[in-house]
KOLZABA-440150 format. One record per residue (C-alpha): residue number from 0; residue in three letters; chain; y, x, z. Coordinates in Angstrom, 3 decimals, padded with zeros to 6 digits, always signed. Each point is the difference from the previous one (the first is absolute). Layout:
<recs>
- NUM ALA A Y X Z
...
</recs>
This chain:
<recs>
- 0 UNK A +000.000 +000.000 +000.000
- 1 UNK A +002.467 +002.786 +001.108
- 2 UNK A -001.200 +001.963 -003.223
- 3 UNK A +000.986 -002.964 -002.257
- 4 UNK A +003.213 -000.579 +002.010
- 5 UNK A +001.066 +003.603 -000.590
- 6 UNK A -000.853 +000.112 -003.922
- 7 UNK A +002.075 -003.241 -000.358
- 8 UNK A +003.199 +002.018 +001.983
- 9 UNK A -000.666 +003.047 -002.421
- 10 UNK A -000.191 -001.944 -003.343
- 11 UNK A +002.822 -002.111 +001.189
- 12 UNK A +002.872 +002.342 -001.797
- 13 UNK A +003.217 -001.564 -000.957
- 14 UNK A +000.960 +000.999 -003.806
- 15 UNK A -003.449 +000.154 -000.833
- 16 UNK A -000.666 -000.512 -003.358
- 17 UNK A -002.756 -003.128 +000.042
- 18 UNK A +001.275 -001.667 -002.669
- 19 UNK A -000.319 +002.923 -002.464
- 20 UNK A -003.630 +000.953 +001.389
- 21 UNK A -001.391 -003.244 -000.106
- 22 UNK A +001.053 +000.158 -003.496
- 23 UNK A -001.636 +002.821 -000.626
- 24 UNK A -003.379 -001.239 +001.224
- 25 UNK A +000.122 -002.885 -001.838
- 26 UNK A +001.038 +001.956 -003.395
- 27 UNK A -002.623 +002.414 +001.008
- 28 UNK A -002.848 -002.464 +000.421
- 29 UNK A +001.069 -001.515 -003.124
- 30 UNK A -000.261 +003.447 -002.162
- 31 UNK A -003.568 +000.402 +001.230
- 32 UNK A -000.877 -002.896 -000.601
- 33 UNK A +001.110 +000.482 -003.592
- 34 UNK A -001.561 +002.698 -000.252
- 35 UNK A -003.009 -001.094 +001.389
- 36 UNK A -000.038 -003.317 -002.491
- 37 UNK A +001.159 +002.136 -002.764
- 38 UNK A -003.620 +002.340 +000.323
- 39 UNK A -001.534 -003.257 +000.197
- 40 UNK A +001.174 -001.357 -003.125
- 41 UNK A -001.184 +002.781 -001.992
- 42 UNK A -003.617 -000.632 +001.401
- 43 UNK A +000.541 -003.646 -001.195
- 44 UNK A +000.797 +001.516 -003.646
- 45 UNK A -003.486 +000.729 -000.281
- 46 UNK A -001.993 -001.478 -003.047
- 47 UNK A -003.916 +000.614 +001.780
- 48 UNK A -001.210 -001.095 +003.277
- 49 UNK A -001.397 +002.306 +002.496
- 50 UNK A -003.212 +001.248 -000.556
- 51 UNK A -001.928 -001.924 +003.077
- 52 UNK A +001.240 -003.374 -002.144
- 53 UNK A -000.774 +000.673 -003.559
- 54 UNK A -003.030 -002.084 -000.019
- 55 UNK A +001.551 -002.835 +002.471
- 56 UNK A +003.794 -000.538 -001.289
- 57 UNK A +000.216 -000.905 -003.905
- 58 UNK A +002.626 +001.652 -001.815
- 59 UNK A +001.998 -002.847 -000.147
- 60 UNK A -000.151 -000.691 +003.275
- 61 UNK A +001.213 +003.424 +000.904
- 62 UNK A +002.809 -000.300 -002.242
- 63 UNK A +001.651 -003.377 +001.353
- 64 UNK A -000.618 +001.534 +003.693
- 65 UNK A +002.098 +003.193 -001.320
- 66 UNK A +002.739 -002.732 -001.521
- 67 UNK A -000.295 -001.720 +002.984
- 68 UNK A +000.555 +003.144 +002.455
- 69 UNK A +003.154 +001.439 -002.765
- 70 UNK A +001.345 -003.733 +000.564
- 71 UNK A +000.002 +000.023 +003.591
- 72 UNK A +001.042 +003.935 +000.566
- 73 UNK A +003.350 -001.133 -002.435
- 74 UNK A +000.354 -003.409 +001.993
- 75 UNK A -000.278 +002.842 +003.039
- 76 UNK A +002.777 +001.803 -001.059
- 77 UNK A +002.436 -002.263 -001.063
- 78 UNK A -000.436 -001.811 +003.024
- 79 UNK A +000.121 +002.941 +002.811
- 80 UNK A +003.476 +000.669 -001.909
- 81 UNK A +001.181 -003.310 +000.300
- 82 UNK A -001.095 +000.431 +003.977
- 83 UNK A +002.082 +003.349 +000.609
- 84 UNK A +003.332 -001.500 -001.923
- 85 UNK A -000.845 -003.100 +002.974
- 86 UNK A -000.065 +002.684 +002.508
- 87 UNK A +002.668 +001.612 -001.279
- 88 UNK A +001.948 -002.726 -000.510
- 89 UNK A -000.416 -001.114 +003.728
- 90 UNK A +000.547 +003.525 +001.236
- 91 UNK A +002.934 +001.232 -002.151
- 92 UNK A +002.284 -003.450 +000.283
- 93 UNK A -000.823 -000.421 +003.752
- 94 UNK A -002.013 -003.733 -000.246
- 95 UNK A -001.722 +000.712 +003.307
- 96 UNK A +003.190 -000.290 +002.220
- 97 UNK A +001.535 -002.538 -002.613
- 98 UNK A -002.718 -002.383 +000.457
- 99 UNK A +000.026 +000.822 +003.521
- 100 UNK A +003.634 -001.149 +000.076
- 101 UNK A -000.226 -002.620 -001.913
- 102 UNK A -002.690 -001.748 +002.312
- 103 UNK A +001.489 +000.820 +002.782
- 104 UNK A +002.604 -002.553 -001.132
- 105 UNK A -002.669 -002.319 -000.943
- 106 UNK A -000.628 +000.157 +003.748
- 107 UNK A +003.119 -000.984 +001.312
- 108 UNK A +000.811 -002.416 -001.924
- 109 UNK A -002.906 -001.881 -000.485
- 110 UNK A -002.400 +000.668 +003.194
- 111 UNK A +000.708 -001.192 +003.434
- 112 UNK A +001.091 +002.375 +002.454
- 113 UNK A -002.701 -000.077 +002.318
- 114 UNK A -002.430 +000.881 -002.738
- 115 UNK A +002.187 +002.796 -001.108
- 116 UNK A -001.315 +003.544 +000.512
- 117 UNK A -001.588 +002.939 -001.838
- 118 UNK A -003.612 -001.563 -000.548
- 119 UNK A +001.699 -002.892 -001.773
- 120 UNK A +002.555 +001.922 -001.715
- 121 UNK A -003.357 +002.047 -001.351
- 122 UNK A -002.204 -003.058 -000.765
- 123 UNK A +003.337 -001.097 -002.720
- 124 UNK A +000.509 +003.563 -001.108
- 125 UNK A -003.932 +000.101 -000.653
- 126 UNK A -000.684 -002.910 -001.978
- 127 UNK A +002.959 +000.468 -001.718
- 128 UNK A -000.545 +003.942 -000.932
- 129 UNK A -003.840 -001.314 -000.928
- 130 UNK A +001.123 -003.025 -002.151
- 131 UNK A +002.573 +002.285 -001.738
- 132 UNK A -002.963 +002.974 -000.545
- 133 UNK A -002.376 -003.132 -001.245
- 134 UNK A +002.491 -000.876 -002.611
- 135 UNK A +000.360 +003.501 -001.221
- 136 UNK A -004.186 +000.499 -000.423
- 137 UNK A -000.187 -003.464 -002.324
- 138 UNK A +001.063 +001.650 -003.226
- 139 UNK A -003.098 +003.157 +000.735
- 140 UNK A -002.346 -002.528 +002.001
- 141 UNK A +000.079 -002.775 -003.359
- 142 UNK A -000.561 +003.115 -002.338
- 143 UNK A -002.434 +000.832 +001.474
- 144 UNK A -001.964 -003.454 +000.643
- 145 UNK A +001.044 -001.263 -003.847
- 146 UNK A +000.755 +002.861 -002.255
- 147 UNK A -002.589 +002.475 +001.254
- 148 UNK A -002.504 -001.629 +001.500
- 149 UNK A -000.146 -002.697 -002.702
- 150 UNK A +000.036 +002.022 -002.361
- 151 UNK A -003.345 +001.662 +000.997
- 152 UNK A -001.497 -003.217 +000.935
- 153 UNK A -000.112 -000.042 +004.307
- 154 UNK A +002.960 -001.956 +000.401
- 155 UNK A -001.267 -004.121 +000.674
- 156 UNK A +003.044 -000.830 +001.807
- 157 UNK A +002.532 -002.020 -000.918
- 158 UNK A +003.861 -000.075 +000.609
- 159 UNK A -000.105 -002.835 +002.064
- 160 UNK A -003.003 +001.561 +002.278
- 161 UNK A +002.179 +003.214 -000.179
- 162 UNK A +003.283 -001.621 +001.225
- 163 UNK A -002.409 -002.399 +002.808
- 164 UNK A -001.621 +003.996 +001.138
- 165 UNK A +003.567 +000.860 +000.674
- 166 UNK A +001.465 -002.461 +001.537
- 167 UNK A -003.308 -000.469 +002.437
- 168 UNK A +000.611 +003.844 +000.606
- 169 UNK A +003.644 -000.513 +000.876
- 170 UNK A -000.632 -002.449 +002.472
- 171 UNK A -002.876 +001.878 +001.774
- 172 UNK A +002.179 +002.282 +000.679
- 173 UNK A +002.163 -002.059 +002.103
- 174 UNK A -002.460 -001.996 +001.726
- 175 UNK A -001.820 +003.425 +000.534
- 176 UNK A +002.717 +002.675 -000.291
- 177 UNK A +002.714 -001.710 +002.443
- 178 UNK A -002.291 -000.018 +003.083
- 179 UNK A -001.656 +003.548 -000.718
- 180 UNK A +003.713 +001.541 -000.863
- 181 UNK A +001.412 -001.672 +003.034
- 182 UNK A -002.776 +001.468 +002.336
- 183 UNK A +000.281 +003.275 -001.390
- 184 UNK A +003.939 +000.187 +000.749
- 185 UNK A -000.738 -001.603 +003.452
- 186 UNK A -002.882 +002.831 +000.690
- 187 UNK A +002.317 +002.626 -000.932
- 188 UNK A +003.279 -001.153 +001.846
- 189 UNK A -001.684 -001.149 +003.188
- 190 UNK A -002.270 +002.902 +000.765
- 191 UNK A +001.953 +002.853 -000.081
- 192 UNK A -001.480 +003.924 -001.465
- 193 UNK A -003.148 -001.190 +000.477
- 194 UNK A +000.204 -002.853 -002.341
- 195 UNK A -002.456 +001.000 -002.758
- 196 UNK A -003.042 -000.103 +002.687
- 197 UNK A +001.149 -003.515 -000.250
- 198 UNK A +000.440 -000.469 -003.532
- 199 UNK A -003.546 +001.202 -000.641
- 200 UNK A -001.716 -001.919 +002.306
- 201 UNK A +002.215 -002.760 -002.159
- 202 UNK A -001.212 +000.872 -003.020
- 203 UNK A -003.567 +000.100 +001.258
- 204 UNK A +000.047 -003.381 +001.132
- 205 UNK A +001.407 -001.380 -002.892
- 206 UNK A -002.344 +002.021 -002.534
- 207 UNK A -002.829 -002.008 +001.905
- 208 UNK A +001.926 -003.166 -000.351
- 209 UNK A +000.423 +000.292 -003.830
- 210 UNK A -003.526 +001.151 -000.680
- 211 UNK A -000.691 -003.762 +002.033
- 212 UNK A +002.651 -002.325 -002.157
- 213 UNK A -000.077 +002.158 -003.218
- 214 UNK A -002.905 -001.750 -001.279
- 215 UNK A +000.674 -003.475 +001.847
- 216 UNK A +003.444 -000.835 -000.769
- 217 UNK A +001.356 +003.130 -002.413
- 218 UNK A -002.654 +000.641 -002.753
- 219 UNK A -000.951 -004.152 -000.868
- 220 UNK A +004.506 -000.183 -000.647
- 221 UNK A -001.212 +002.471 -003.235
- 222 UNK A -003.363 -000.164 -000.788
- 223 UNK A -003.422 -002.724 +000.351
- 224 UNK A -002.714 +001.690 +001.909
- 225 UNK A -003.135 -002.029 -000.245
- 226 UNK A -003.236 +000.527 +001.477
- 227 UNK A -002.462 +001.600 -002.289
- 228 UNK A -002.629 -002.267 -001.200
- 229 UNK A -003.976 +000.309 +000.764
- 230 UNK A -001.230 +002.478 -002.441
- 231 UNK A -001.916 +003.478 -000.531
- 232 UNK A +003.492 +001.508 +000.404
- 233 UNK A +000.554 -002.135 +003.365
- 234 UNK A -003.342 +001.485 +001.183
- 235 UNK A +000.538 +003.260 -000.975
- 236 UNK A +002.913 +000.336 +001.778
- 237 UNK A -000.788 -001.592 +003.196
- 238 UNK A -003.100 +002.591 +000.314
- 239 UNK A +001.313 +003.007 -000.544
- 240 UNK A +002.105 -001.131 +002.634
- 241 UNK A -002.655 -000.613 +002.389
- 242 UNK A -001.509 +003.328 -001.223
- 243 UNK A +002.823 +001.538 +001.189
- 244 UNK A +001.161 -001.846 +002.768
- 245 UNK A +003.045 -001.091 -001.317
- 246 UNK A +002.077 -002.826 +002.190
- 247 UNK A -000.075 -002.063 -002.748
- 248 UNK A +001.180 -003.527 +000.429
- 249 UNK A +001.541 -001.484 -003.395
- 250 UNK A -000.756 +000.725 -003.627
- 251 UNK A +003.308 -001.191 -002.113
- 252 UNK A +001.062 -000.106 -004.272
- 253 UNK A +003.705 +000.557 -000.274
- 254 UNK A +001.245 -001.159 -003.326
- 255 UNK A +001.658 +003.334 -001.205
- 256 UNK A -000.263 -001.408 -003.471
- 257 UNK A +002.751 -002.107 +000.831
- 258 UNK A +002.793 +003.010 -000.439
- 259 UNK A -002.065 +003.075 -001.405
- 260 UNK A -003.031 +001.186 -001.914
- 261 UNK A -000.534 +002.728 +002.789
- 262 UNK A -003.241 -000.187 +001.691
- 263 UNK A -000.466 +000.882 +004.333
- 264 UNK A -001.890 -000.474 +002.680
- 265 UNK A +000.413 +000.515 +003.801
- 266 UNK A -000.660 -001.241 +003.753
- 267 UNK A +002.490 -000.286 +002.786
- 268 UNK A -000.252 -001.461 +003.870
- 269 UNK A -000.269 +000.826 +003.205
- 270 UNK A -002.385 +002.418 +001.058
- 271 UNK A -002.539 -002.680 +001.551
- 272 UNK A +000.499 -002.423 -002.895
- 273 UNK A +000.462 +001.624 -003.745
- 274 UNK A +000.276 -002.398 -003.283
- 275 UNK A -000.554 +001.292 -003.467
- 276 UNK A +002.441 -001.354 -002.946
- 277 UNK A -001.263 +001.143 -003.846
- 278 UNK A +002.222 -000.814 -003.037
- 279 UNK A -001.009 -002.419 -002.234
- 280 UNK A +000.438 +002.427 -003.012
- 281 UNK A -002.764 +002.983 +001.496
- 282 UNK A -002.228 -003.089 +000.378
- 283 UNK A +000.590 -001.578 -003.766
- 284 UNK A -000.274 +003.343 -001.745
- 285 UNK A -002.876 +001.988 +002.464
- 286 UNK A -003.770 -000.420 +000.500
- 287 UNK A -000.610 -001.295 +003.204
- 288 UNK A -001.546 +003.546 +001.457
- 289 UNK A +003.006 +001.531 -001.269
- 290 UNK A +002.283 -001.823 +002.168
- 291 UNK A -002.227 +000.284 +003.484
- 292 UNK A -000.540 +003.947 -001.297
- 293 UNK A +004.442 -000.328 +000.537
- 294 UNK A -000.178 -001.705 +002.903
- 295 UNK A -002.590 +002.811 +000.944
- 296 UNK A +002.542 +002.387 -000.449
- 297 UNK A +003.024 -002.166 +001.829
- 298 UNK A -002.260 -000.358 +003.142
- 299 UNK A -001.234 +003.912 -000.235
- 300 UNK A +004.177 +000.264 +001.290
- 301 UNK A -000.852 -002.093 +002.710
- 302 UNK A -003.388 +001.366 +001.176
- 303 UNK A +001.188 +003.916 -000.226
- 304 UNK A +003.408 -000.915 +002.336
- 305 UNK A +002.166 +000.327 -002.485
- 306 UNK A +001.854 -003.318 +000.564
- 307 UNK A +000.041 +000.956 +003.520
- 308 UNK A +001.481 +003.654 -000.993
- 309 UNK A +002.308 -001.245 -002.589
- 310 UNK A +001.014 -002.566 +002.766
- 311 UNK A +000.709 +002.912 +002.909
- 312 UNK A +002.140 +002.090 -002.219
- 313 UNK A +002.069 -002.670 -001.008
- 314 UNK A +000.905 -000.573 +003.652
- 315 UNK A +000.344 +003.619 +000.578
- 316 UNK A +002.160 +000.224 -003.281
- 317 UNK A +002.203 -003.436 +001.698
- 318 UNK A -000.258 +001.800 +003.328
- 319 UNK A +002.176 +003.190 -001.568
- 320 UNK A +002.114 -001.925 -002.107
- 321 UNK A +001.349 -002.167 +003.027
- 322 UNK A +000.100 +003.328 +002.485
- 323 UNK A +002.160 +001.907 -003.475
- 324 UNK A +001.999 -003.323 -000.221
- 325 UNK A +001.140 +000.937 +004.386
- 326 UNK A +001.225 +003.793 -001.723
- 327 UNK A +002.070 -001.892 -002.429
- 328 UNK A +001.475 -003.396 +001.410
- 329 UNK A +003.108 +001.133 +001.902
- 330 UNK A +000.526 +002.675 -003.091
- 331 UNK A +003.834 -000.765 -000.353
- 332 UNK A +000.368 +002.673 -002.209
- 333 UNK A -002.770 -001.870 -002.005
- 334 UNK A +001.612 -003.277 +000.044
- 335 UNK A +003.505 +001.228 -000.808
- 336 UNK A -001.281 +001.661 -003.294
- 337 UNK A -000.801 -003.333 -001.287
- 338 UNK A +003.353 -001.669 +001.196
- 339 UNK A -000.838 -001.275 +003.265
- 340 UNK A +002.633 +001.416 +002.622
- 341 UNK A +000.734 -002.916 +002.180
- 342 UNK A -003.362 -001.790 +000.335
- 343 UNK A -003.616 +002.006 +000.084
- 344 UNK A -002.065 -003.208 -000.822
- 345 UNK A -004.197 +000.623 +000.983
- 346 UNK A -001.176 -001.429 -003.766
- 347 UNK A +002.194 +002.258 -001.906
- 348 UNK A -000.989 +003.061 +001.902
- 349 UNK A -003.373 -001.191 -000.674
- 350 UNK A +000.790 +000.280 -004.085
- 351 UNK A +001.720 +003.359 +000.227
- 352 UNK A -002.477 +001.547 +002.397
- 353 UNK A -003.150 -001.469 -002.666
- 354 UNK A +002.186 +001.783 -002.845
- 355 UNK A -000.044 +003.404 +001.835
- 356 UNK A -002.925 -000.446 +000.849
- 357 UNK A -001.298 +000.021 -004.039
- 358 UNK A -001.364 +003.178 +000.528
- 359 UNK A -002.410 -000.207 +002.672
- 360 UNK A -000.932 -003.436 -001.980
- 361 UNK A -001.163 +002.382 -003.142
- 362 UNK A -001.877 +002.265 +001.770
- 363 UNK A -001.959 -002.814 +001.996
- 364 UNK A -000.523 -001.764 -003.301
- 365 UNK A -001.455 +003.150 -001.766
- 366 UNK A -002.212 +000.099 +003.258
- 367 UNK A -000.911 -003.760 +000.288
- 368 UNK A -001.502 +000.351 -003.851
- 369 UNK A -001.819 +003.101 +000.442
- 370 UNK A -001.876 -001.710 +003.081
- 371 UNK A -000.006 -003.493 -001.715
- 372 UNK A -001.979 +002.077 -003.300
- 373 UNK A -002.536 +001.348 +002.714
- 374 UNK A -000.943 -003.196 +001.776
- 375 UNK A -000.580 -001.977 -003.478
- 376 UNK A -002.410 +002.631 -001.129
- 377 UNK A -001.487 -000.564 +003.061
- 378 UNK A -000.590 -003.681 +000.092
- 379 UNK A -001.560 +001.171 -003.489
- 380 UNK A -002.206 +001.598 +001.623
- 381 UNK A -000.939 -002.500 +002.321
- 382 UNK A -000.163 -002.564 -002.713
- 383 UNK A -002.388 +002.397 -002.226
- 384 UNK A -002.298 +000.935 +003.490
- 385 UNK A -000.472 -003.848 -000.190
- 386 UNK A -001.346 -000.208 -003.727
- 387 UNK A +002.979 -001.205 -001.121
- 388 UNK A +000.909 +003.426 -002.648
- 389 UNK A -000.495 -001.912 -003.110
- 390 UNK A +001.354 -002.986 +001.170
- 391 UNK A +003.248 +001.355 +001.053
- 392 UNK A +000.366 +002.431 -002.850
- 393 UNK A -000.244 -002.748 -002.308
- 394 UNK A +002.479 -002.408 +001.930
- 395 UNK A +002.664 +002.898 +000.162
- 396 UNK A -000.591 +000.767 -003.752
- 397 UNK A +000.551 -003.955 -000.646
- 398 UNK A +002.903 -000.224 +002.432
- 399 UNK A +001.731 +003.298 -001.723
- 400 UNK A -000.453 -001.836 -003.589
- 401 UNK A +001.228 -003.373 +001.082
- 402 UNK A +002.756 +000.994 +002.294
- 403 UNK A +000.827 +003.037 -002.920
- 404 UNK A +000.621 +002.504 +002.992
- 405 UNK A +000.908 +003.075 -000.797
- 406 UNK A -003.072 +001.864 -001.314
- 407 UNK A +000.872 +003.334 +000.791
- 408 UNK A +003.026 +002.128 +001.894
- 409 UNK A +002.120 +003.084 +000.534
- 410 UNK A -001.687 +001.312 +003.543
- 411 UNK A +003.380 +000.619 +001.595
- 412 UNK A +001.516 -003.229 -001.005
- 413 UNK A -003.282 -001.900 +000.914
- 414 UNK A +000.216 +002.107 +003.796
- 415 UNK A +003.314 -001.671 +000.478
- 416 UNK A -000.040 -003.317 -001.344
- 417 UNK A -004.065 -001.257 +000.045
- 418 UNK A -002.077 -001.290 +003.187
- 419 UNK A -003.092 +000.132 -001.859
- 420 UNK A -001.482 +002.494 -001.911
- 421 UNK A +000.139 -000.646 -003.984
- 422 UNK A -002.941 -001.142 -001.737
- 423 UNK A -001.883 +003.177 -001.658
- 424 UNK A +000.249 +001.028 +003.585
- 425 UNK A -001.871 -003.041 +001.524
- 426 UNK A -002.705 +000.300 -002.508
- 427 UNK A -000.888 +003.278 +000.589
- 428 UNK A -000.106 -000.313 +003.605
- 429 UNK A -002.164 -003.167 -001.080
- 430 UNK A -002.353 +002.392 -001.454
- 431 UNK A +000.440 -002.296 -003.277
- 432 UNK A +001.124 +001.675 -002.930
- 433 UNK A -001.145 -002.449 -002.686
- 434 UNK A -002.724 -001.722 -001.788
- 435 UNK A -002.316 +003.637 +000.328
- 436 UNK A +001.109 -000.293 +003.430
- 437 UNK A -001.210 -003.888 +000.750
- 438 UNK A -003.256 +001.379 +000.837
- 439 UNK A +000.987 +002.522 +002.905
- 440 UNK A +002.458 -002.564 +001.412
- 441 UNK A -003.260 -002.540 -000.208
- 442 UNK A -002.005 +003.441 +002.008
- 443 UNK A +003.139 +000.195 +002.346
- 444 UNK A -000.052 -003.326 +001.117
- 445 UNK A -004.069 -000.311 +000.595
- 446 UNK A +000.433 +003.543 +002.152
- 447 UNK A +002.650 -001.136 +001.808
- 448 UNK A -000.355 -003.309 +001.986
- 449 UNK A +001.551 -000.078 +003.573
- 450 UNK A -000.415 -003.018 +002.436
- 451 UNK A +002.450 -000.955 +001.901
- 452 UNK A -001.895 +000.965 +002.956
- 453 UNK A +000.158 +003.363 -000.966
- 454 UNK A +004.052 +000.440 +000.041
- 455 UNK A +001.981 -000.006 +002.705
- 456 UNK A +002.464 -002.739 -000.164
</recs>
């Protein structure tokens, strides 16, 4: 506590520059990101798929997934320039205290005075800032959804379902944001130094609380989830759950189909009560081993901890951003960089400290892939130790063709940017390397069986 106390005193220097080095960061992020997108997009130039794929991916094929990666690196580029001339924009002509200003008016004249105060002064400057940044992202988010995506045949939304998504989203964010925002500024002014022990023991709580209403009262606003009917892929399912032990309590469809061509599958719960949701789209366009040989892989995260992992270091990672935020939120010199020299409001610290803190936030993002990579090859593993090689090899192969992922990738642009290894990758961990291959993947799976028994859950 002391030790945080005493950075926060030391970085505290009036006529620091912040402005100009938050700047910097973010024009620094942005060239290596450029750079990284622009080794990428030579990779996508190429006319022949990788070796591993020649006998799985049709030329064709290959060549819209290439068209399709070139469209979306350009879409990329134009859009993280139209995202730094925002920043910019909000930076050079001072919006932050403007808008600040501006709803601090809003306050006085139109809220009573016993309700007057910085947590309601923050819940108008919020929603305000948000609806103002939601308005900005429509010309990039419709592109996107009707240009790009249609154009490659995922998009099944419409523009009414498009305009219905955001609104709904809008006004989950007050029913949800105004109560969450208000504790967080109540935690912070009410418990002193020590107020991020409190503010992560907040966000714990309500991390439980959203994994409880998500499905109940969030997901059903955007998407049908129906129970999956009686069937060989029903009864698949449920025993490789009770193979493994798996909490399982409800087997869902989600209608995907109704906004995209994309195909997924996943669980989510409570530790003591876990439901699995598969899109409609793996189901329509997979065999019905291929999908359980997926779901073999999904619940390989769970039974090798890495949920529980994934889930620790996220609280650690909260844990240090709230103790940084203590170094940082009576920063005056901070505050007065950005045009702030009368009031030092808590939300607006909470902006400028997440912008110097861009950084850290590439580093732990380079980090958070490399271990993401290592636990999917892992639940690989554990899918192929449970005779599911071929299975899942061919469902990943499908799922690359009908999603056109990107079929190959520059290894220091795929180290920063993807959570899962690339395909040729996969495959060869998979021990499948083609049709001369189907034969050893066949020998794989009859060598390696593992009951459930046998693992340590």
């Amino acid at each position: 506590m002391d030790l945080l106390q005493r950075l926060g005193r030391f970085l505290d220097r009036p006529g620091f520059p912040w402005k100009k080095l938050i700047v910097g960061f973010s024009l620094a992020e942005y060239l290596f990101e450029s750079f990284l997108s622009a080794r990428q997009y030579r990779v996508l130039q190429e006319k022949k798929p990788p070796k591993a794929l020649e006998g799985e991916v049709s030329q064709e094929v290959f060549d819209k997934s290439q068209a399709y990666g070139r469209a979306k690196a350009k879409f990329g580029f134009v859009a993280n320039v139209y995202s730094q001339i925002q920043n910019y924009g909000i930076i050079y002509f001072d919006l932050l205290p403007t808008l600040w200003g501006l709803t601090g008016v809003w306050l006085t004249q139109y809220v009573p005075a016993k309700y007057q105060g910085e947590i309601v002064h923050t819940l108008i400057f919020f929603f305000t800032y948000n609806i103002i940044t939601t308005i900005l992202s429509i010309p990039t988010s419709y592109y996107s959804t009707f240009v790009l995506e249609e154009k490659y045949g995922f998009n099944k939304s419409t523009v009414k379902l498009w305009v219905t998504d955001m609104i709904k989203g809008q006004a989950l964010m007050v029913v949800f944001g105004a109560p969450l925002l208000s504790g967080f500024l109540a935690i912070v002014q009410k418990t002193g130094n020590s107020f991020f022990y409190y503010l992560w023991l907040f966000s714990v709580v309500v991390s439980l609380f959203a994994i409880t209403i998500y499905p109940i009262f969030i997901l059903p606003l955007f998407n049908k989830l129906s129970p999956l009917e009686q069937g060989p892929l029903k009864t698949g399912v449920e025993n490789l759950a009770k193979r493994l032990n798996f909490p399982l309590n409800s087997l869902y469809v989600i209608d995907g189909s109704k906004r995209s061509a994309h195909s997924n599958a996943y669980f989510y719960g409570l530790p003591w009560k876990k439901h699995i949701v598969i899109y409609d789209t793996l189901i329509e366009k997979s065999e019905t081993e291929e999908v359980v040989g997926v779901l073999a892989h999904e619940l390989g995260h769970w039974s090798l901890g890495h949920t529980t992992k994934l889930l620790g270091i996220s609280q650690f990672h909260t844990f240090y951003i709230f103790a940084l935020f203590s170094v940082f939120i009576n920063n005056r010199s901070l505050y007065q960089s950005f045009g702030f020299h009368k009031e030092f409001p808590i939300i607006i610290g909470f902006i400028l400290f997440s912008d110097a803190l861009a950084p850290m936030d590439t580093v732990v993002k380079l980090l958070m892939n490399i271990l993401s990579r290592k636990f999917e090859f892992q639940a690989d593993e554990f899918a192929v130790k449970l005779g599911y090689s071929k299975d899942l090899a061919s469902s990943l192969i499908k799922l690359q063709i009908q999603n056109l992922s990107t079929m190959n990738a520059d290894w220091m642009y795929a180290s920063y940017h993807f959570s899962h290894p690339i395909l040729p990758e996969r495959l060869g961990a998979l021990g499948y390397y083609g049709d001369e291959k189907k034969a050893d993947a066949k020998r794989m799976d009859d060598e390696k069986p593992v009951k459930a028994s046998d693992r340590e859950l």
